[in-house]
Wavefront OBJ file of the C-alpha trace (Angstrom):
o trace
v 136.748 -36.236 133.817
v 137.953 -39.013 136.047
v 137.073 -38.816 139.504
v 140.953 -38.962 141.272
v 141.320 -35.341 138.722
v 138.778 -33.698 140.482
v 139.339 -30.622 142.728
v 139.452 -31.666 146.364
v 138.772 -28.010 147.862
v 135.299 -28.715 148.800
v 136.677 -31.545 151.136
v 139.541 -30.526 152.650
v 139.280 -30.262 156.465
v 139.935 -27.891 158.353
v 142.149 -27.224 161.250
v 140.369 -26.743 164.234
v 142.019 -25.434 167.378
v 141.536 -28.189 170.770
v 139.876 -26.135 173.573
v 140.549 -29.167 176.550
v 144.073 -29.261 178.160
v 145.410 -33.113 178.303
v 145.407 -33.722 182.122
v 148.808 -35.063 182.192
v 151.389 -32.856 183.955
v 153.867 -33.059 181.300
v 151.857 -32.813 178.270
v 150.792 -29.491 176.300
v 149.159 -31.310 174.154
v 144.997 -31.271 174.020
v 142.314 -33.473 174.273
v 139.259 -32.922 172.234
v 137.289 -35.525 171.286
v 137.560 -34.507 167.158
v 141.919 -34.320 168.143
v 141.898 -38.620 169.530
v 141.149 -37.557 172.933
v 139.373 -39.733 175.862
v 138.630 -39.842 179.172
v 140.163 -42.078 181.703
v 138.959 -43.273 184.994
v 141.479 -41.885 188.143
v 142.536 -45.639 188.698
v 143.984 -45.919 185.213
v 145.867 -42.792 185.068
v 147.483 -43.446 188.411
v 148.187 -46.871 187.084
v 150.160 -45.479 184.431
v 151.449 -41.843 185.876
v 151.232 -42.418 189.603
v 149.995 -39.953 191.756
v 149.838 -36.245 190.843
v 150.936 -36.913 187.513
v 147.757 -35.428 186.366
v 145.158 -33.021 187.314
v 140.916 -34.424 187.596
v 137.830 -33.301 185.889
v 134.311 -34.722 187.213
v 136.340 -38.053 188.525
v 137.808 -38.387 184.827
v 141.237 -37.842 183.515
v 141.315 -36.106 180.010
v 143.956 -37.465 177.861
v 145.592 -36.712 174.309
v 145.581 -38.782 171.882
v 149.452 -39.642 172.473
v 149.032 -40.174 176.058
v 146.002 -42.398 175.301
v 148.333 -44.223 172.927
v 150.878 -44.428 176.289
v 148.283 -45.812 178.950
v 146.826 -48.451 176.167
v 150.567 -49.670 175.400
v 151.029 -50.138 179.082
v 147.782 -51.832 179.945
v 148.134 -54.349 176.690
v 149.941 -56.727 178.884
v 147.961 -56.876 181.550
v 145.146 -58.531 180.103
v 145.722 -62.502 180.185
v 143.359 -64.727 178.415
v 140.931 -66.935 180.795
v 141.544 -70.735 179.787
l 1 2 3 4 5 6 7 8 9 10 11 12 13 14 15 16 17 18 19 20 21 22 23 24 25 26 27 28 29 30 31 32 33 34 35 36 37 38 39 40 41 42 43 44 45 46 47 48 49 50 51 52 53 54 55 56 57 58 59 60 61 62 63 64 65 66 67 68 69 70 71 72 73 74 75 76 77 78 79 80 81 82 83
């Protein structure tokens, strides 16, 4: 039998619920690590979402995966190459 016929049940993943709130104010999203999520520093999230935009864990900022996605777009262009 080839291999791309074979059954695929034994590999399928599962959904698994996100237990961790993204920090962001106007996300409902969450941010497990298995879901994309990360942790921020306070200076980068207020970088991006100003002040009480978000809500602080243990001096880090728990974000989604999309909101990750959001900070990293808007800190791409602040990094300038050193000639």
């Amino acid at each position: 039998m080839p291999t791309n016929k074979k059954k695929k049940s034994s590999t399928e993943k599962k959904n698994k619920d996100g237990v961790i709130p993204c920090c962001i104010a106007s996300c409902g999203n969450f941010a497990d690590k298995h879901l994309g999520g990360r942790s921020l520093s306070q200076e980068n999230a207020i970088d991006t979402w100003g002040e009480g935009g978000f809500t602080v864990r243990k001096n880090r900022v728990r974000v989604c995966k999309s909101c990750y996605k959001v900070w990293k777009k808007d800190n791409k262009d602040d990094k300038t190459p050193n000639y």
